[in-house]
C-alpha positions in Angstrom: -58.4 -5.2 -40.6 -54.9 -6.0 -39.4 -52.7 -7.0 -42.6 -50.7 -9.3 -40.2 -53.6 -11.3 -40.4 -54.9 -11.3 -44.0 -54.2 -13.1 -46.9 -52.5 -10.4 -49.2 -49.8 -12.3 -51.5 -47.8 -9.2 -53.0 -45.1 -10.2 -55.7 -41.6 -8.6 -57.1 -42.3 -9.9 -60.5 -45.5 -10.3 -63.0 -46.4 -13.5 -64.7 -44.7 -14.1 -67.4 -48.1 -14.0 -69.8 -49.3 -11.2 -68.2 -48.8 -8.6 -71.2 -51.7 -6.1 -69.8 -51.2 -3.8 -67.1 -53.8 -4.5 -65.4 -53.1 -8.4 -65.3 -49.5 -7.7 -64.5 -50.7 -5.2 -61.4 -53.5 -7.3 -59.8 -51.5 -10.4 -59.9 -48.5 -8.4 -58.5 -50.8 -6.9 -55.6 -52.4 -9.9 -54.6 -56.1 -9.5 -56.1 -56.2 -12.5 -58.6 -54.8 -15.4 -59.1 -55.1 -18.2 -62.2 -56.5 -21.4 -61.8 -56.7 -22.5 -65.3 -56.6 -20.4 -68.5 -59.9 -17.6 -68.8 -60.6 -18.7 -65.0 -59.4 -16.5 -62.1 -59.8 -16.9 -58.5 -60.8 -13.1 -56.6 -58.8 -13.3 -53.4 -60.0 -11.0 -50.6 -58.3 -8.1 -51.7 -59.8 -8.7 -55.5 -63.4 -9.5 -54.1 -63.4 -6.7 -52.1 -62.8 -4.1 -55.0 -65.2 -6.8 -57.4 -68.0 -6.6 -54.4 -67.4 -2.2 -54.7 -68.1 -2.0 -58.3 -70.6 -4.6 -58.1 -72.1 -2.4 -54.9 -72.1 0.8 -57.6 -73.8 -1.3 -60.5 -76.7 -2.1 -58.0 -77.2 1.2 -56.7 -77.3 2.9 -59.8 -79.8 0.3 -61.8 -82.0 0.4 -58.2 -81.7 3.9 -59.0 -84.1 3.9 -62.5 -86.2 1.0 -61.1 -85.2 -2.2 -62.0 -85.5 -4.9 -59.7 -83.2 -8.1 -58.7 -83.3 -11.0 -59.7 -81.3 -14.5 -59.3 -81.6 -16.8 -62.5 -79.8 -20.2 -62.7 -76.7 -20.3 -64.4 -77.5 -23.5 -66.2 -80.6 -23.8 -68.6 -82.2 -26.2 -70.4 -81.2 -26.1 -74.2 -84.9 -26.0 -75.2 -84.9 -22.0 -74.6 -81.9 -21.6 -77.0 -83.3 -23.8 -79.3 -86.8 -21.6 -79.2 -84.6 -18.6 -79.9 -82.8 -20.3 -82.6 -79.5 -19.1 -80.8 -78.4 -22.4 -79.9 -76.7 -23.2 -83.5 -75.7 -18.8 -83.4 -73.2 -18.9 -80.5 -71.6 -22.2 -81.7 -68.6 -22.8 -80.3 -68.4 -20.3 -77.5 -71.3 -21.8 -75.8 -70.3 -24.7 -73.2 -72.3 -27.3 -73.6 -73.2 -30.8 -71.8 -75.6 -33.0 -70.7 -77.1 -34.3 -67.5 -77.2 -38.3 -66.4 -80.8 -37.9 -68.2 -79.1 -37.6 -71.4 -81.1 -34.0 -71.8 -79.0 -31.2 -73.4 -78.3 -28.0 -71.3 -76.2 -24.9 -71.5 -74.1 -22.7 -69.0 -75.2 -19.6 -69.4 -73.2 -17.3 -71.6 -76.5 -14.2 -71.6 -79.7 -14.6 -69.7 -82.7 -13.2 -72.7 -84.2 -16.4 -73.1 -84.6 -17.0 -69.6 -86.0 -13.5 -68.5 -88.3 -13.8 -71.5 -89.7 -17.1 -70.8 -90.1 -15.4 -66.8 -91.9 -12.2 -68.8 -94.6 -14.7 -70.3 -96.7 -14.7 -67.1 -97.8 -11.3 -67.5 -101.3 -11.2 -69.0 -102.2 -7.1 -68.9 -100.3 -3.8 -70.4 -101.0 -2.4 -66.4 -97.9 -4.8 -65.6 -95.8 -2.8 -68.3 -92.9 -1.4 -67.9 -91.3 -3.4 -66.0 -86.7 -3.4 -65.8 -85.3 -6.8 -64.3 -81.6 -7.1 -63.5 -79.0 -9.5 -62.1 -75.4 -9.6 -61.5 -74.8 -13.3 -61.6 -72.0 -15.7 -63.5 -71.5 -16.1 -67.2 -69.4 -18.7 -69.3 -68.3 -18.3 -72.6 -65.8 -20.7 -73.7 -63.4 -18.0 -75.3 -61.1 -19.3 -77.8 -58.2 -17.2 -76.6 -58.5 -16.1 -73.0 -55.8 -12.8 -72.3 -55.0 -9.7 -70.7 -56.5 -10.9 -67.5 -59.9 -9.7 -65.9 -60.7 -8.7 -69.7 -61.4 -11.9 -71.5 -62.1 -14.9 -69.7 -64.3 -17.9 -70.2 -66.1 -17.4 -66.6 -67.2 -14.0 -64.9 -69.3 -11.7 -63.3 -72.1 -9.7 -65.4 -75.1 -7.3 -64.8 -77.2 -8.1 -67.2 -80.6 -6.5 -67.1 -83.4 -6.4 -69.6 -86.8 -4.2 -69.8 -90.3 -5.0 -71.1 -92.7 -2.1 -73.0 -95.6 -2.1 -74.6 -93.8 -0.1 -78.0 -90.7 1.5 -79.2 -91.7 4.6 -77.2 -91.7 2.8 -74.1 -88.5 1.3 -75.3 -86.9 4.3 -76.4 -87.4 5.6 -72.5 -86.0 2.3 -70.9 -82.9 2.8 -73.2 -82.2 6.1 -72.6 -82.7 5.3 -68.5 -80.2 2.3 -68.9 -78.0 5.2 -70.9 -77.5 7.8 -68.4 -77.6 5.1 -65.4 -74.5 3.7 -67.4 -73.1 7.2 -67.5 -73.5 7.5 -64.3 -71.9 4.4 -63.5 -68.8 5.0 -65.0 -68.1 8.4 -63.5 -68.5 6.7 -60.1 -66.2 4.0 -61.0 -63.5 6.9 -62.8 -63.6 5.5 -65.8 -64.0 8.0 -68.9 -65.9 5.9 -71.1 -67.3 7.1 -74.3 -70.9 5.8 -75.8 -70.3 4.5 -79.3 -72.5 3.5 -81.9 -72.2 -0.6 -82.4 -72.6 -3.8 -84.0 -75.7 -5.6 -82.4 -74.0 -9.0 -83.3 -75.7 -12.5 -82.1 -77.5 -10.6 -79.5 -80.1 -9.2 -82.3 -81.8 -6.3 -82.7 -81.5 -3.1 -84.3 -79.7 -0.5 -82.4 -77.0 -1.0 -79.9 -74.6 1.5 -77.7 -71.2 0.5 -76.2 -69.6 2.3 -73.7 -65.5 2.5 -74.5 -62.5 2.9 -72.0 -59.3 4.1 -74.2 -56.8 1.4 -73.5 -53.8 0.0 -75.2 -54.9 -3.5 -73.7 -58.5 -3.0 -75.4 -59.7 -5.4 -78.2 -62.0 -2.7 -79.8 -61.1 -0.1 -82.3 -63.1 3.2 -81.9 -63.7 5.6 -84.5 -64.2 9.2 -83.5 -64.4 12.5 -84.6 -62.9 15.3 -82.4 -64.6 17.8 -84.4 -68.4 16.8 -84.1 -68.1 14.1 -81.8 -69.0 10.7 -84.0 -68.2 8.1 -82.3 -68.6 4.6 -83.3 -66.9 1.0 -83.7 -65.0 0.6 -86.6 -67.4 -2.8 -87.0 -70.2 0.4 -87.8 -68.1 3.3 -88.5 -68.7 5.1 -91.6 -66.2 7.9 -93.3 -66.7 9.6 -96.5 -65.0 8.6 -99.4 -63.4 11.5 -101.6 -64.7 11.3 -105.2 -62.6 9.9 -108.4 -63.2 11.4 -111.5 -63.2 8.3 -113.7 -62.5 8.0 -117.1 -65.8 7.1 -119.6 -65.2 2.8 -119.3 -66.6 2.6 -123.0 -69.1 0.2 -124.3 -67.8 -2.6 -122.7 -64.8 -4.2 -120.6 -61.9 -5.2 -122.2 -60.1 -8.5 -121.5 -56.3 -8.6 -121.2 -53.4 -10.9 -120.4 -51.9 -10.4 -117.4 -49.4 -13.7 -116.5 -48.4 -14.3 -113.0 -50.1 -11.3 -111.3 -52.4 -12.3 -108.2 -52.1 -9.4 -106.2 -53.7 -5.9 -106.1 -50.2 -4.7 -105.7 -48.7 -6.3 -108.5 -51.5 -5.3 -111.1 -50.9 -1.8 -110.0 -47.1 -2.0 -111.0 -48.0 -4.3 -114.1 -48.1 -2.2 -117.3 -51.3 -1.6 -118.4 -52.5 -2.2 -115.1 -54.1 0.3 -112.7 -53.6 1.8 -109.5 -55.0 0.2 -106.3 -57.8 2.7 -106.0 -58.8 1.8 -110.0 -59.6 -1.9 -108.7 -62.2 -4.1 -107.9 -61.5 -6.8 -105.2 -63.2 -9.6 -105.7 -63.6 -12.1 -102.3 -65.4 -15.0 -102.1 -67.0 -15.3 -99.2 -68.7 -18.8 -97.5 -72.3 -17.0 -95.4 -74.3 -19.9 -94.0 -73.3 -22.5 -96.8 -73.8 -20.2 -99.3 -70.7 -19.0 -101.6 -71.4 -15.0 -102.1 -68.6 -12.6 -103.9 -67.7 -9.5 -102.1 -66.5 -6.9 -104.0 -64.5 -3.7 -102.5 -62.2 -1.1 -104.1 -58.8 -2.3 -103.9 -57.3 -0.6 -101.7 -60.4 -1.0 -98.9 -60.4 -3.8 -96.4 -63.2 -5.9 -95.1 -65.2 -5.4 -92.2 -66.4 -9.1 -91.9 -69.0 -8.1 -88.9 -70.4 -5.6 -91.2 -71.1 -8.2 -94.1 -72.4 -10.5 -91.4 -74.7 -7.7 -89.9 -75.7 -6.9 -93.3 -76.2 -10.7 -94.5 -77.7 -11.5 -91.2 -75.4 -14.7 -91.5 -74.1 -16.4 -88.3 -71.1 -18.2 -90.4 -68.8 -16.1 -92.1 -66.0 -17.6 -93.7 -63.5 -17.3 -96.7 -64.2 -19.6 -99.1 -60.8 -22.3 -99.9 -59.1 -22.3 -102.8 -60.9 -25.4 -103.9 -64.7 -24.3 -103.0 -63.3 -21.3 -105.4 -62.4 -23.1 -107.8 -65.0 -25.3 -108.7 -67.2 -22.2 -108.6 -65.9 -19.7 -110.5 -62.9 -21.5 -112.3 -60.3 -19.6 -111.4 -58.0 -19.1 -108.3 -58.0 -16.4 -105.9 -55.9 -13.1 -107.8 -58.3 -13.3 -110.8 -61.3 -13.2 -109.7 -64.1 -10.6 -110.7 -67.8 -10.5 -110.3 -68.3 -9.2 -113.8 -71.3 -11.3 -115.8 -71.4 -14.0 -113.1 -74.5 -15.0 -112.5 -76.2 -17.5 -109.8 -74.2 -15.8 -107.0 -75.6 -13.4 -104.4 -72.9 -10.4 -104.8 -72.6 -7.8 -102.3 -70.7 -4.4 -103.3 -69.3 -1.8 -100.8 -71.2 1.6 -101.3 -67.8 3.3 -101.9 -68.1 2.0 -105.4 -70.9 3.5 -106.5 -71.0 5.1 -110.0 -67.5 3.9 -110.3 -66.4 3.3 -113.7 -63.4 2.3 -116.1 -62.2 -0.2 -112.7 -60.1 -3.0 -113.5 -60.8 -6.3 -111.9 -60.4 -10.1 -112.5 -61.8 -12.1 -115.4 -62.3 -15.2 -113.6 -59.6 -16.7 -115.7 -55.9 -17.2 -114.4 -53.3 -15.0 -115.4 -56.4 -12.3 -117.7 -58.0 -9.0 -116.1 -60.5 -6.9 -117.4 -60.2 -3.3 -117.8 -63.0 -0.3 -118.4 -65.5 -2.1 -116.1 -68.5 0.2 -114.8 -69.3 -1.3 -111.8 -73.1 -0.6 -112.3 -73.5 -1.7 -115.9 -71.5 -4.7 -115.9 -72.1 -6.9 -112.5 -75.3 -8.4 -112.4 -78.1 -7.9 -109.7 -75.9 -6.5 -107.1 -76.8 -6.0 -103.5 -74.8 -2.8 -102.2 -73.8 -2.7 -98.5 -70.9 -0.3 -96.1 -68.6 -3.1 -96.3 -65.5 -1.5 -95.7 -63.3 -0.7 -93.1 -63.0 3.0 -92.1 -58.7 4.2 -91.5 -57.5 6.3 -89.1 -57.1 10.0 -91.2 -60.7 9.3 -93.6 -63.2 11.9 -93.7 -65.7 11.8 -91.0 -69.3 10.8 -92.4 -71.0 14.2 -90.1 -68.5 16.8 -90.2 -65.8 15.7 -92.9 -62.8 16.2 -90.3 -60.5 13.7 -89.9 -61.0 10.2 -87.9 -59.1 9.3 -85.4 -59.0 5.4 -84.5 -58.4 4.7 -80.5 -58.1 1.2 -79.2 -60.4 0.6 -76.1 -61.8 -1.9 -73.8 -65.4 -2.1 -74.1 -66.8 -1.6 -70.0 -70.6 -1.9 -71.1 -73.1 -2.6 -73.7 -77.1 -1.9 -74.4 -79.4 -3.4 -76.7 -82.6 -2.8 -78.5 -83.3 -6.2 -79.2 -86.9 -5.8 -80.4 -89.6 -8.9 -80.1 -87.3 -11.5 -80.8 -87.4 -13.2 -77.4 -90.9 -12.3 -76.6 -91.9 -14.1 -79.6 -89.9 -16.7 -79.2 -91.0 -17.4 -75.6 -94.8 -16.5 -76.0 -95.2 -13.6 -74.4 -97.9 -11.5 -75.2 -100.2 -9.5 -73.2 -103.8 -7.6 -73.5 -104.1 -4.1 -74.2 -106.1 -1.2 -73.6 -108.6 -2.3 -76.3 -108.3 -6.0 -74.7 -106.1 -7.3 -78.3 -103.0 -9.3 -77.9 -99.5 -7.7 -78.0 -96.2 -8.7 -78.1 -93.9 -6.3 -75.8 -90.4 -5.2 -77.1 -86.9 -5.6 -75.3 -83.8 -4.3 -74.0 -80.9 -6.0 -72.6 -78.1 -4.0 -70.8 -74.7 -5.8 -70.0 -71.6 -4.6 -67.7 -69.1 -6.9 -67.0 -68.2 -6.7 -62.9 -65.0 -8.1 -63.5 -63.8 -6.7 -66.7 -65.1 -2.7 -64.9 -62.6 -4.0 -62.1 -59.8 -4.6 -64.7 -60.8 -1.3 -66.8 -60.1 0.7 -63.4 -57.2 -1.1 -63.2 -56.1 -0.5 -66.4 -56.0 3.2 -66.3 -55.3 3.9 -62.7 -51.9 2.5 -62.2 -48.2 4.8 -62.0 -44.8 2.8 -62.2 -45.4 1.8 -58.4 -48.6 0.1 -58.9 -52.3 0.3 -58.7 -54.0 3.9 -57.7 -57.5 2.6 -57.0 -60.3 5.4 -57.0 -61.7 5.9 -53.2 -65.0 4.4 -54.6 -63.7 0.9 -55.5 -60.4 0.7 -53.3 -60.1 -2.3 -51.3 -59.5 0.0 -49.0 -60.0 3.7 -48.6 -57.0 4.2 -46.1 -53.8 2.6 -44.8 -52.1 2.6 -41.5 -48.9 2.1 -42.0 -47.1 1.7 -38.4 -43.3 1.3 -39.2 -41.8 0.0 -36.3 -44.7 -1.9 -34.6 -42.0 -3.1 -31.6 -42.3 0.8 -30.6 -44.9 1.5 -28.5 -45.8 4.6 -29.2 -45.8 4.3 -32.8 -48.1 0.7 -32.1 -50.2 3.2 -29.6 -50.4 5.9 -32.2 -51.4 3.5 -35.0 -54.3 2.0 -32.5 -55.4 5.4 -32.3 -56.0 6.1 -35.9 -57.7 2.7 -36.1 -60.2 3.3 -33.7 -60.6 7.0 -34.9 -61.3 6.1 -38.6 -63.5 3.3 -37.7 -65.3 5.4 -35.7 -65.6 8.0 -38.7 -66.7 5.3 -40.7 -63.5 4.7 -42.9 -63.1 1.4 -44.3 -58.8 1.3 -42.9 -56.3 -1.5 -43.3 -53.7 -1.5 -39.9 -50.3 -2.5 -41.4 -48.6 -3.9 -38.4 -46.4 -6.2 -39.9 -43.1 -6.5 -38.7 -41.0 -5.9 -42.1 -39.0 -3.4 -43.2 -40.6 0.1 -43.6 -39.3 0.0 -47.3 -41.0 -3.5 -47.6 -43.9 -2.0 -46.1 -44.2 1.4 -48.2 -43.9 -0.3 -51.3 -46.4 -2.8 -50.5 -49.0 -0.4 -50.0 -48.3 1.4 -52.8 -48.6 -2.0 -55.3 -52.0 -2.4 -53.4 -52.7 1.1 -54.3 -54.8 2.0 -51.6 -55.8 5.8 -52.0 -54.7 7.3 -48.4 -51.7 6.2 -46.5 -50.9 7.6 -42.7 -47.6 6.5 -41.8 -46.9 6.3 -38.2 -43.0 7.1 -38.1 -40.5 7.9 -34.8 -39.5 10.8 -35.9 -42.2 12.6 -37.1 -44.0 11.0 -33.7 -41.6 13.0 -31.8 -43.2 16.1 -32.6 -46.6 14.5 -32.2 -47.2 14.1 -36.2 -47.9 11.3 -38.4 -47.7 11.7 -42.4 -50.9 12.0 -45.0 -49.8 10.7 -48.7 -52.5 10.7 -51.1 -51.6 7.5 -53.5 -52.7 8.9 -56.7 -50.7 12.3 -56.4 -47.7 11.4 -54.2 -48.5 14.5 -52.2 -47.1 14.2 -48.6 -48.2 16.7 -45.6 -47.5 16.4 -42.0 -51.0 16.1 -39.4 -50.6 16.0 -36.0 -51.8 12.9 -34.4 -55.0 14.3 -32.6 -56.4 15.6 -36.3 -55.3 13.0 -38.7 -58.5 10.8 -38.5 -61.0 13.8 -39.0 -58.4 15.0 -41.5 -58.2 12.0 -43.8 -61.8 11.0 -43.1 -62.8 14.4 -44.8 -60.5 14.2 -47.8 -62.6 10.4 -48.4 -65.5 11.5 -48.3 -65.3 14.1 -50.9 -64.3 12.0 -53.4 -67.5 9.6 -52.3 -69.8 11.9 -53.4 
């Protein structure tokens, strides 16, 4: 392809919004541009690398078996309603309805409709069976940013597998594990499996696959000594032991005017330190007020209380709602003798005793609570959130917390959707059965933007040979000259004929202009045709990612470069 005749939109400067690098670079190079916010146009450059990853994807979920598919992208709201998912995504679903006044949705995941496909099978001779699709998604994010990495419209591979048990499932998952694994390496992405919250998707047991990235919106949890790994929404980290006090025969109520905050009781004499608290939240799950009680100086993880509650609404309760219900405002609050409540408490405060926590009365604590004795009918729950340093929950070595962009995601969701859609099939023995799930997710778009994101240098974008737009440049600096124009023919021809997929620069810019532009692109193997080094029959060979510059003569440089690609295809 001749660049003279493409539509390749390079810019000096970034978008002002555009905070991540990958944003700032595939703007800059020409591979995206915004129509409107969380929606992104793919120019050719950007579909190219988007059709690549896409092209990897397939190949490796052909790979384990699974078969294509095309679904619609809009459905009829009946299935979410059957799920009971339609009131669960809220507000992130877009919704409308057609001129026959029925409701439908744009498709944000596609279990409802793959299930409701699954209910023609009859026999357990049609099980297993793994059906994928890389088609469009909506979501209707409340902040769209950074990009390729959260948008409202995009490309997914979403597949999903039908067994007969959790054995058949278990192989499935594992399949859709190491085809994952394998995906990444072919894309160059290091991304780590960690353990993760299942969320609205359901289920019991979910994997995400993490890219370390300062432009990620997932904290990571990991160990370096055993090798836990897990989302802070499911980490865990043991908590060291207090030796507490004996907290009497009872708590003891004591004035305590103007203090509201964990910090201030802590300074207040006859207080206690942070640690020697209870923090008392009131929480609003599904309508229904529940406290939530931590230590004080532990934070909450509000996907774990909704993973533990199963609640789809998860809310503070306001000042008010507090109020009325426990007569007293936030900063005195305590779960101590109330009754009527559901009351979850983080496990970090079992067997704790002589604690200090509110009396439900402005402006009074009480002191020498034992958690255990004195709150009524708790339910205990990890509530917390795990900090960077804490003892890891295997090994007891320190955690370390990364920040990463999460490239993929799989599911054991269990008979949720088979139920919900009817499915059932015969058995050996002839009896009805309900077949289990998985769903498997990778983003196309977002796996473009991860690349992105971690293959880049000061000059721009470093694509791996895999997933470049391009695996090699011609870049003919003078294209007046006819022997450099000749020479740069040459390579064209000799490339294509090797089977190289080769941009011809032969625009008629400045060979500065020119450079630079191809290293913004970042395509991974430049040969630049040059007078001078053309005087003595040579071109130049610079390898994008390393800089690395060697002189070929112009009879070898095809085979030459051709060779150095295909090595790192396989």
């Amino acid at each position: 392809m001749r660049w003279s005749d493409s539509f390749i939109p390079t810019l000096r400067d970034a978008p002002g919004d555009a905070t991540a690098v990958s944003h700032q670079l595939l703007v800059r190079a020409g591979f995206i541009r915004q129509l409107h916010s969380g929606h992104y146009s793919l120019l050719p450059l950007g579909l190219r690398v988007h059709n690549k990853v896409a092209d990897v994807v397939r190949a490796e979920m052909d790979a384990i078996g699974a078969q294509e598919f095309l679904l619609p992208a809009m459905h009829p709201a009946d299935l979410w309603h059957r799920s009971g998912r339609w009131n669960v995504m809220g507000s992130e679903m877009f919704r409308l309805r057609d001129r026959n006044d029925a409701d439908v949705v744009l498709g944000m995941t596609h279990e409802e409709v793959f299930a409701a496909l699954a209910a023609e099978m009859s026999s357990y001779r049609e099980l297993p069976q793994t059906w994928y699709q890389i088609q469009t998604k909506f979501r209707d994010e409340p902040r769209p940013r950074s990009g390729l990495l959260r948008v409202r419209e995009f490309m997914m591979k979403d597949s999903y597998s039908f067994d007969m048990d959790e054995a058949g499932l278990d192989v499935s998952f594992e399949a859709h594990r190491e085809a994952y694994e394998k995906i990444f390496k072919r894309l160059d992405l290091d991304a780590m499996a960690v353990q993760a919250s299942s969320g609205a998707m359901g289920g019991d047991a979910s994997v995400e696959f993490m890219v370390e990235s300062p432009a990620g919106e997932d904290d990571v949890a990991r160990c370096a000594g055993c090798g836990y790994r897990a989302n802070i929404e499911r980490a865990r980290a043991s908590v060291p032991p207090i030796d507490d006090p004996s907290s009497g025969d009872a708590p003891e109520r004591f004035a305590t005017p103007g203090v509201r905050t964990i910090d201030a009781l802590a300074s207040f004499e006859g207080g206690a330190p942070a640690d020697r608290q209870l923090k008392t939240m009131v929480m609003v799950l599904d309508d229904q007020l529940t406290l939530v009680v931590l230590r004080g100086d532990h934070q909450l993880n509000l996907q774990k209380l909704a993973d533990f509650s199963g609640a789809t609404d998860v809310r503070p309760a306001t000042e008010s709602e507090t109020v009325a219900q426990l007569g007293a405002s936030p900063g005195s609050l305590g779960a101590v003798g109330v009754e009527g409540l559901p009351i979850c408490i983080d496990e970090a405060l079992r067997g704790r005793r002589s604690m200090t926590t509110g009396a439900n009365e402005d402006d009074w604590h009480l002191r020498h609570v034992d958690v255990e004795r004195d709150i009524i009918d708790p339910q205990w729950a990890d509530l917390r959130e795990v900090t960077a340093g804490e003892a890891c929950i295997v090994c007891g070595k320190p955690l370390e917390i990364v920040r990463c962009i999460e490239a993929g995601h799989i599911f054991k969701l269990g008979r949720k959707y088979c139920e919900a859609m009817g499915v059932s099939v015969l058995d050996a023995d002839g009896i009805a059965q309900t077949p289990i799930m998985g769903s498997y997710g990778i983003g196309i778009g977002r796996a473009m933007a991860a690349v992105a994101e971690t293959h880049y240098d000061e000059r721009g974008l470093c694509w791996p040979v895999g997933v470049a737009p391009f695996e090699a440049v011609i870049t003919v600096l003078d294209p007046a000259d006819e022997d450099q124009s000749a020479a740069g023919e040459r390579l064209e021809r000799e490339l294509a004929a090797l089977g190289v997929d080769c941009l011809y620069d032969d625009r008629p810019l400045r060979p500065g202009v020119k450079l630079a532009d191809a290293e913004l692109v970042g395509v991974p193997y430049r040969l630049t045709v040059g007078a001078r080094s053309l005087a003595e029959g040579n071109v130049e060979l610079t390898e994008r990612s390393t800089r690395e510059t060697r002189l070929l003569t112009v009879a070898e440089a095809a085979a030459v470069t051709a060779g150095e690609i295909d090595a790192h295809r396989r």
